[in-house]
N, C-alpha and C positions, 0 to 999 in steps of 0.2 A: 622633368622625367626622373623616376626615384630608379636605381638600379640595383638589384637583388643581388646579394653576395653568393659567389657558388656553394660556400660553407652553410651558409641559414638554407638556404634551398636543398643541398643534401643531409641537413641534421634534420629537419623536415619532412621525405622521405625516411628516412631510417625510422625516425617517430611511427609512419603511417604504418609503413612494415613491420616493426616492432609491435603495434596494437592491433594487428589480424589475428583475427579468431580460425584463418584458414590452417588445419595444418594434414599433414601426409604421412603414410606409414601409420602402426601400432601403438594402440594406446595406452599408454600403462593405468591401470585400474586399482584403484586403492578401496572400494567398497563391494560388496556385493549386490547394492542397489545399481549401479553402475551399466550394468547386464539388464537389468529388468526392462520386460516388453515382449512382444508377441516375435517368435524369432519363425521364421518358416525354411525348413531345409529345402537348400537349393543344389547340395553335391553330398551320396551317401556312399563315400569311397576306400574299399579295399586295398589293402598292400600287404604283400607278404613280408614276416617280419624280416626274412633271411633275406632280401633284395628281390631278385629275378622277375620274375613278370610285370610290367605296366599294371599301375593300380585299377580296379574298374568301380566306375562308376554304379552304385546302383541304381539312381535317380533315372539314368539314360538307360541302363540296360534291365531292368526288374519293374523300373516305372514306380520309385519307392518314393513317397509324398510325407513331409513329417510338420509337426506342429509344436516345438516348443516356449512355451511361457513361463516366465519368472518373476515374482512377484520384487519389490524391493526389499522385500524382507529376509530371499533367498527361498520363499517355498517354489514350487516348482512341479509342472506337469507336463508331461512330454508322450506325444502319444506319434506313434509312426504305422503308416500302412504300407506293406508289402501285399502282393500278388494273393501269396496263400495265406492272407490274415492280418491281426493289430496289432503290435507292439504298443503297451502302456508302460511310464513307471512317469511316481509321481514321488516327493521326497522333500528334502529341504538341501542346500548349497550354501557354500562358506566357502569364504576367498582362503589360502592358504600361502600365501608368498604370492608367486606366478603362475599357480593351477588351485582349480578351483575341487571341493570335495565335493563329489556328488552322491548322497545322502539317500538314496533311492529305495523303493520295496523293491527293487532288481538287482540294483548293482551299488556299492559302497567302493570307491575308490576315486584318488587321484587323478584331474583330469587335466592334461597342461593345454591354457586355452591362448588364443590370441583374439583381441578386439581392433577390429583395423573399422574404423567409423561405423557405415552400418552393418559389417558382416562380423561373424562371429565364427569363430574356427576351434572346435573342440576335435583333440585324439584320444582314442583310448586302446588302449592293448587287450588284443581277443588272444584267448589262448584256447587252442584247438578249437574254435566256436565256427569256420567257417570256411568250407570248402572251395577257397578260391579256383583252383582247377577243374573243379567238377569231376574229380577222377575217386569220387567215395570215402577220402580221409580227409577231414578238417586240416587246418593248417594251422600254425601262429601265425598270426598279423594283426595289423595297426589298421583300427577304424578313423579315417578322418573327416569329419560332419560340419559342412559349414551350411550357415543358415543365415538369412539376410532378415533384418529387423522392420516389421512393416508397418 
């Protein structure tokens, strides 16, 4: 009877662990191909930029449904339904560091994003665009849009 050394059996282990493809947490993204695929928003959430109230969801509270795709090349079509109507913009995206440029016939600006497997987390800064209190005057705040890859 042959007896296995505890060393070969734990170099052995560490070998299996060491070549899993499993991993957790945010991905860091080095292309703009990266991103490419049918992404569906599944959280369309407000925050005021100054703190105070709890973010709201639009998805739950407006019943906001979104659709964006990105090609590997960085083009890019993004169409959102709210209650009183469609939101389109369609454009081209480039990596920038660790936010992506979105390129868009609406909006041209800096998006800082996160890609944690298959969800996707983009913010971007509304300035006076959206009256989170419903009290008649727009507010600053931070839109945050995550979209699951289907």
């Amino acid at each position: 009877m042959r007896v296995v050394r505890p060393v070969v059996l734990l170099a052995a282990t560490v070998l299996v662990a060491c070549g899993s493809e499993h991993r957790t947490g945010p991905e860091p993204v080095t292309t703009i191909a990266e991103l490419a695929g049918h992404w569906t928003v599944t959280v369309w959430e407000y925050r005021r930029a100054t703190g105070a109230p709890e973010p709201i969801d639009w998805v739950v509270t407006q019943q906001v449904t979104g659709m964006l795709v990105i090609q590997p090349s960085g083009v890019f079509d993004f169409v959102v339904t709210y209650p009183w109507g469609q939101g389109h913009d369609y454009g081209q995206l480039a990596l920038q560091g660790d936010v992506v440029y979105w390129d868009g016939e609406n909006d041209e600006e800096l998006v800082p994003f996160v890609l944690d497997g298959a969800t996707l987390q983009l913010r971007w800064p509304e300035t006076e665009l959206v009256d989170i209190d419903q009290d008649g005057q727009p507010e600053d705040s931070w839109l945050r849009v995550t979209m699951r890859l289907e």
